[in-house]
C-alpha positions as CSV (number, residue, x, y, z in Angstrom):
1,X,4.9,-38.1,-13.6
2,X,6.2,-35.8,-16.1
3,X,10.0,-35.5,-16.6
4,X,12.5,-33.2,-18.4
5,X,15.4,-35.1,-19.9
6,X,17.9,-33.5,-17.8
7,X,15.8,-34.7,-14.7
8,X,16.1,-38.5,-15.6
9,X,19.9,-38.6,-13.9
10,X,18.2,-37.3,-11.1
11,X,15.1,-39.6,-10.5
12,X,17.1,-42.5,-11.3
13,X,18.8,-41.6,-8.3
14,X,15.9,-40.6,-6.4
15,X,13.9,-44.2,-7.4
16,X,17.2,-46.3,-6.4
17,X,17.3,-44.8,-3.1
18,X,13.7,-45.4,-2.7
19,X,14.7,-49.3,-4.0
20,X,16.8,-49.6,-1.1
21,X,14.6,-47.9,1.4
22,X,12.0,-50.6,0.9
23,X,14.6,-53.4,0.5
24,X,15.9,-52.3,3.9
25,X,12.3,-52.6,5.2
26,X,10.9,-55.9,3.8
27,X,14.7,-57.8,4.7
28,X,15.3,-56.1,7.7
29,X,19.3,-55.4,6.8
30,X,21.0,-52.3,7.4
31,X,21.4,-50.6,4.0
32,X,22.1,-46.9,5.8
33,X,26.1,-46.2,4.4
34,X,24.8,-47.2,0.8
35,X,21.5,-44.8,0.9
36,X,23.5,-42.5,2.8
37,X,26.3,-42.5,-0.2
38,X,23.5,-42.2,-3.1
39,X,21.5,-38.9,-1.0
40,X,24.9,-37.4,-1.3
41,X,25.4,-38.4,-5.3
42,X,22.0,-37.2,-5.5
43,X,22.4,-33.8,-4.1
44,X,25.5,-32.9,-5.8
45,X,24.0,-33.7,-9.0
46,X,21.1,-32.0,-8.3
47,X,23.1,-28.6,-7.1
48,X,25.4,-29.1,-10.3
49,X,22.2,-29.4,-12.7
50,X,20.2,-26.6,-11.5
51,X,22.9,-24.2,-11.0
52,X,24.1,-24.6,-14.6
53,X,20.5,-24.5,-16.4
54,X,20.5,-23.3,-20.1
55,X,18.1,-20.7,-21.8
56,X,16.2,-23.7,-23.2
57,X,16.2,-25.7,-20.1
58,X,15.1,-22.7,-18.0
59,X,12.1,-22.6,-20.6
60,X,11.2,-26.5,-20.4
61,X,11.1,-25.4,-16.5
62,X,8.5,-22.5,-16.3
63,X,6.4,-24.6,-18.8
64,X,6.4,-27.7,-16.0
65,X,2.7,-28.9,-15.7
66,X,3.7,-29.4,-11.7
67,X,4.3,-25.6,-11.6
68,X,2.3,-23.8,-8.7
69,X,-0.6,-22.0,-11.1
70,X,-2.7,-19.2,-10.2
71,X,-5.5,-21.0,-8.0
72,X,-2.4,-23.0,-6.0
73,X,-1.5,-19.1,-4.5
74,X,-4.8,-18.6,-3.7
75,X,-5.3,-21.9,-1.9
76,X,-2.3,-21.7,0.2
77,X,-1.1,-18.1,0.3
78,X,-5.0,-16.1,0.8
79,X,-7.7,-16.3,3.2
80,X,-11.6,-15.3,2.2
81,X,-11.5,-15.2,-1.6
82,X,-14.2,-14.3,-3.9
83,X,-13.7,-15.3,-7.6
84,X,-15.4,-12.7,-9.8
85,X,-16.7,-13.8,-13.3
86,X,-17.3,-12.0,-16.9
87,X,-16.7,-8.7,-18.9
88,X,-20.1,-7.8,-18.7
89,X,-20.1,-7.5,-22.5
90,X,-19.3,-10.9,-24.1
91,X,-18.6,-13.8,-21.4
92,X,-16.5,-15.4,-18.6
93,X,-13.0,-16.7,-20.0
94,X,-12.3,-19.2,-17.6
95,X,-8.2,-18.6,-19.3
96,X,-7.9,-15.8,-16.2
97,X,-8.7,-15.8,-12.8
98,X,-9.8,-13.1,-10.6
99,X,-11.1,-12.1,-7.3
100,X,-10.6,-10.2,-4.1
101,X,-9.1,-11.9,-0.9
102,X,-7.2,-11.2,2.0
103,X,-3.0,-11.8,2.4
104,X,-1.4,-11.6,5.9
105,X,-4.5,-9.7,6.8
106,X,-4.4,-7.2,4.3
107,X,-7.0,-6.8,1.4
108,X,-6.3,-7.9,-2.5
109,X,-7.2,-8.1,-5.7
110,X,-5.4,-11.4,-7.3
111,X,-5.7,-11.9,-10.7
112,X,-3.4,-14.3,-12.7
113,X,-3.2,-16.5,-16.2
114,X,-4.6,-20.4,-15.0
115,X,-3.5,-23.4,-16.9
116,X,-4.8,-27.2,-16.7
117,X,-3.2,-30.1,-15.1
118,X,-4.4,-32.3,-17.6
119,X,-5.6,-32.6,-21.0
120,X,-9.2,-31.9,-19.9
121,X,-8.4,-28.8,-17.5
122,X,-6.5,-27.2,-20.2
123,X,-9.1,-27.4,-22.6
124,X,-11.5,-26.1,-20.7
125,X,-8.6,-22.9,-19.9
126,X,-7.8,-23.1,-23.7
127,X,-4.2,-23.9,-21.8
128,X,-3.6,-20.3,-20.3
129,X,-4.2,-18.3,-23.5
130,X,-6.3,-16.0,-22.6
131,X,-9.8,-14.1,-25.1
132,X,-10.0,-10.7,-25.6
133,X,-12.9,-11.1,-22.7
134,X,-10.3,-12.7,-20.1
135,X,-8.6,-9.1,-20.4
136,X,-11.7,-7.2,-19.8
137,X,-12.5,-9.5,-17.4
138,X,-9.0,-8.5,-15.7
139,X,-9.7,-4.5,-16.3
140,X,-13.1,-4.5,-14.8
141,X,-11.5,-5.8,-11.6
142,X,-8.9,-4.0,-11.2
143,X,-10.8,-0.7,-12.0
144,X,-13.2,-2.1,-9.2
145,X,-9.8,-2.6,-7.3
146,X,-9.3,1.1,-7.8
147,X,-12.1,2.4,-6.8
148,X,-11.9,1.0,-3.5
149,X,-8.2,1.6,-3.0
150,X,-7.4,-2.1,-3.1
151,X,-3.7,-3.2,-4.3
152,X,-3.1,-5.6,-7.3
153,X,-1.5,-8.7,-7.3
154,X,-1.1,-10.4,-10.8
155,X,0.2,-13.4,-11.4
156,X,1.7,-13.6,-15.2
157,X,1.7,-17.6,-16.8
158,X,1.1,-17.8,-20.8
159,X,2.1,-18.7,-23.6
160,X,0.4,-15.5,-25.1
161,X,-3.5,-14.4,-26.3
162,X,-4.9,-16.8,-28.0
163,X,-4.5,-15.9,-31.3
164,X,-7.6,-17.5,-32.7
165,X,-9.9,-16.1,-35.5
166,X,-12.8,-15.1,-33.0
167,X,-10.4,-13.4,-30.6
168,X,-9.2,-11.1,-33.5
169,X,-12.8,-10.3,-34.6
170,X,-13.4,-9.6,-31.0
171,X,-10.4,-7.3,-30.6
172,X,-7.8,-9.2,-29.2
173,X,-5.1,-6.3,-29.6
174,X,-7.1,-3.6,-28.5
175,X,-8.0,-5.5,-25.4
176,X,-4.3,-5.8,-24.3
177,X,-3.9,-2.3,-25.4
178,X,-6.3,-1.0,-23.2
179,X,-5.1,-3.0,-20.1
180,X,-1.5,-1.4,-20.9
181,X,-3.0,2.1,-20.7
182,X,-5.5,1.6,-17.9
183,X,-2.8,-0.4,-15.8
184,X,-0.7,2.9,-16.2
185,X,-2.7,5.1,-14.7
186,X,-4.3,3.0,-11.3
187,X,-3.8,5.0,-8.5
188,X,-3.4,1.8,-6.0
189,X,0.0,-0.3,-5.9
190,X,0.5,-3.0,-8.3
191,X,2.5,-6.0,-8.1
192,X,3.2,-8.4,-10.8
193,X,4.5,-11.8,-10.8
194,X,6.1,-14.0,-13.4
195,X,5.6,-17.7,-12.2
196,X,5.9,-19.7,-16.0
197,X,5.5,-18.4,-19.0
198,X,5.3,-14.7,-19.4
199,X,4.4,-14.8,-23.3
200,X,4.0,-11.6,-25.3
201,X,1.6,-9.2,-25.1
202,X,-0.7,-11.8,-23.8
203,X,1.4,-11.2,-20.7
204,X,2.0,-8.0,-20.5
205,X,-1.6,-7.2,-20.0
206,X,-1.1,-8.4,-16.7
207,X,2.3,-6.7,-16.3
208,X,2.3,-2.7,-16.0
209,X,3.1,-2.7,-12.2
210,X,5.4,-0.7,-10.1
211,X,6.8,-4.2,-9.1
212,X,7.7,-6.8,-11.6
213,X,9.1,-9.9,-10.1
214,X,10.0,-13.4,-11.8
215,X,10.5,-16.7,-10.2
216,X,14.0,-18.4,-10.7
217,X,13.0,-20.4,-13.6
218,X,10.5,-18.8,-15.5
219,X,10.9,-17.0,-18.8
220,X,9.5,-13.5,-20.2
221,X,9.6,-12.7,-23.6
222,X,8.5,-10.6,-26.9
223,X,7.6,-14.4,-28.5
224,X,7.7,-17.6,-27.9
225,X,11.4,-19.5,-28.8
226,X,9.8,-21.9,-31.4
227,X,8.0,-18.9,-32.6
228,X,11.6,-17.0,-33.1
229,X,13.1,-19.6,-34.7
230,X,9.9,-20.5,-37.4
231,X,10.7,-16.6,-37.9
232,X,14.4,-16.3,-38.3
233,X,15.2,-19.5,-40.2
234,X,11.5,-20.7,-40.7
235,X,12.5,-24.0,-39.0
236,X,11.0,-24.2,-35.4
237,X,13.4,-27.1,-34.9
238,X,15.6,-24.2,-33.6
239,X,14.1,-23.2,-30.8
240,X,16.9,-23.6,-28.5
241,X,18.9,-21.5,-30.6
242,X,16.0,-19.0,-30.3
243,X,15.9,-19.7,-26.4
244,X,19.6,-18.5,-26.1
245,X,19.4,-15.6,-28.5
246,X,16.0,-13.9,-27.0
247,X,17.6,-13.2,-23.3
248,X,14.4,-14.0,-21.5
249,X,15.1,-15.6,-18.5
250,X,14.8,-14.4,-14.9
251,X,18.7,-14.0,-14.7
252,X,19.1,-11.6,-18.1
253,X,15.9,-9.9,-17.2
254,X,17.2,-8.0,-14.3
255,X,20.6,-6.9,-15.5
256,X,18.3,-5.3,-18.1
257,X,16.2,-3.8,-15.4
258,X,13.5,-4.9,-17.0
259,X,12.6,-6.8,-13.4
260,X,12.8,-5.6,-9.8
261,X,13.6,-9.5,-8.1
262,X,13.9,-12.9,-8.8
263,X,12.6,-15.1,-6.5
264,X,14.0,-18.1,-5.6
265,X,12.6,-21.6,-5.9
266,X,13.4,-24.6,-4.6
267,X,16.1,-26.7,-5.6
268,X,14.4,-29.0,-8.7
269,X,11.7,-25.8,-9.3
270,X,9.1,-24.9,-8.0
271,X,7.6,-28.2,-9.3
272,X,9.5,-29.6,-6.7
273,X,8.2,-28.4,-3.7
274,X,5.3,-25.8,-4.7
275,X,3.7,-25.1,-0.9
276,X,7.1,-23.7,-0.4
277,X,7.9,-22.0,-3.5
278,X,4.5,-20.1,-2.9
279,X,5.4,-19.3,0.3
280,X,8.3,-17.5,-0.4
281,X,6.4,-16.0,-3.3
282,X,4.2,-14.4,-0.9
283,X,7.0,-13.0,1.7
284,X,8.8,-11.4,-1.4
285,X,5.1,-9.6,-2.7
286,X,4.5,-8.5,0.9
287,X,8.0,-7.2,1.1
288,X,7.7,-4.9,-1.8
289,X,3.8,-4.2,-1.1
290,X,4.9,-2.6,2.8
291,X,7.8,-0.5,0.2
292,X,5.4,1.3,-2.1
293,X,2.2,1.2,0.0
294,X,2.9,4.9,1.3
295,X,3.1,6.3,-2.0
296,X,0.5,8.9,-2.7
297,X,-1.8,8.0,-5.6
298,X,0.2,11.0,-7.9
299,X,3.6,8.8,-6.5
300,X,2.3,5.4,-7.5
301,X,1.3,6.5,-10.9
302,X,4.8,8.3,-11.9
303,X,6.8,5.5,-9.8
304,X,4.9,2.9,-12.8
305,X,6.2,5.4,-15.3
306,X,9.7,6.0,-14.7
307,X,10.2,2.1,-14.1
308,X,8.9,2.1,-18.0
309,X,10.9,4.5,-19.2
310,X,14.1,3.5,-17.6
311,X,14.1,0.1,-19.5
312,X,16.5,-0.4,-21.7
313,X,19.4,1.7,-23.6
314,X,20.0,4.6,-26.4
315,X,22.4,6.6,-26.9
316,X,22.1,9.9,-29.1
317,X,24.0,11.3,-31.8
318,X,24.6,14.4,-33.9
């Protein structure tokens, strides 16, 4: 079981309840005042902890290896998918998934960053960092997506491209670059969600939509906060320095405007309860999808521009 340090108060609780649950059990003695004492410890501390996360924290959170990934929404939130595989120029980067399905009835195109559970899994999905071929992979589906007037669902969790030598001989930046442009122009609704990591360009490859939503502890950013701080100081020991400086949490993201909704998770994360955290995550994108779906193509395409355009501030002077 994998645990952030400011869990451990937390679990300790959790495991001593459980002590006394199974004490009560084997000895037959009534033990209800004292459990019922240490759920109520237990909650306050858990209220008081999550509602008074840090940048840095917040980061440790959407990085959680118990976080709902890509292929958990598929399993619990779609019905009748079909994973599609390739670029058709170079190979299949198993870093990205994609397919069409069906949500509530209505017809999809999900695709989304996977990582691994484990060491193995995340080998074999390089650990969410995607190849320049994971992004074609992703364009040629959503230009498919197009053509038949399908919506877009993406689901955004890296920690950036992979930055690797053969990804930059096979053009890693122009990939991404393309996908920005493309994305731009689709003339069917797009929806993207930030459920971890939303790292870099590597992200937001996934991310020109007319609706950009983030879970409640996730984090969207320019670079990495160990990546800031090896920049600024050249010490990536400063990381949660970094973490407070970049603004890239859910909660600074949308006084920005840079996001549309943040979607709450369960108390703990959405670690904590993923089935449900999904399930919310679903009524949200459904929400938004019935709001935009009577856009005309021309509509769509200028509502994903001015949303674009609006982000951030300047002021001019003579």
């Amino acid at each position: 079981m994998f645990i952030l340090e400011f869990e451990k108060p937390i679990i300790a609780l959790r495991n001593k309840i459980e002590e006394l649950r199974r004490l009560q059990e084997e000895e037959q003695i009534s033990l209800v005042d004292e459990i019922r004492k240490l759920e109520q410890k237990t909650n306050k501390l858990e209220k008081s902890t999550y509602s008074k996360l840090d940048s840095w924290q917040k980061s440790q959170l959407a990085r959680h290896p118990g976080r709902p990934y890509t292929l958990d929404f598929i399993e619990h939130c779609t019905q009748g998918f079909i994973e599609l595989h390739g670029d058709r120029a170079f190979r299949d980067d198993p870093a990205i998934i994609g397919g069409f399905c069906k949500i509530d009835g209505k017809s999809f195109l999900v695709v989304g960053h996977q990582k691994g559970r484990n060491t193995a899994e995340n080998v074999k999905r390089n650990f969410g960092m995607p190849h320049p071929e994971g992004y074609r992979k992703a364009l040629r589906l959503m230009r498919m997506a197009n053509k038949f007037q399908i919506p877009i669902l993406t689901l955004i969790d890296t920690p950036g491209a992979y930055p690797g030598i053969g990804a930059e001989e096979r053009g890693q930046s122009e990939a991404i670059a393309v996908n920005l442009r493309e994305m731009a122009g689709l003339t069917v609704p797009i929806i993207s969600v930030v459920v971890g990591e939303g790292g870099s360009g590597g992200a937001l490859a996934l991310g020109v939509a007319n609706r950009v939503l983030m879970f409640e502890h996730s984090m969207y950013s320019v670079i990495s906060p160990e990546g800031c701080a090896g920049i600024l100081w050249g010490d990536g020991s400063k990381a949660q320095d970094a973490a407070k400086a970049l603004k890239y949490t859910a909660q600074d993201l949308i006084k920005f405007n840079v996001i549309d909704q943040v979607i709450p998770e369960p108390r703990g994360g959405a670690h904590a309860a993923p089935k449900e955290a999904l399930l919310t995550l679903k009524q949200i994108v459904m929400e938004h999808y019935r709001e935009i779906s009577s856009l005309s193509p021309e509509a769509l395409i200028e509502d994903r521009y001015q949303k674009f355009r609006k982000i951030g501030e300047f002021a001019e002077a003579i």
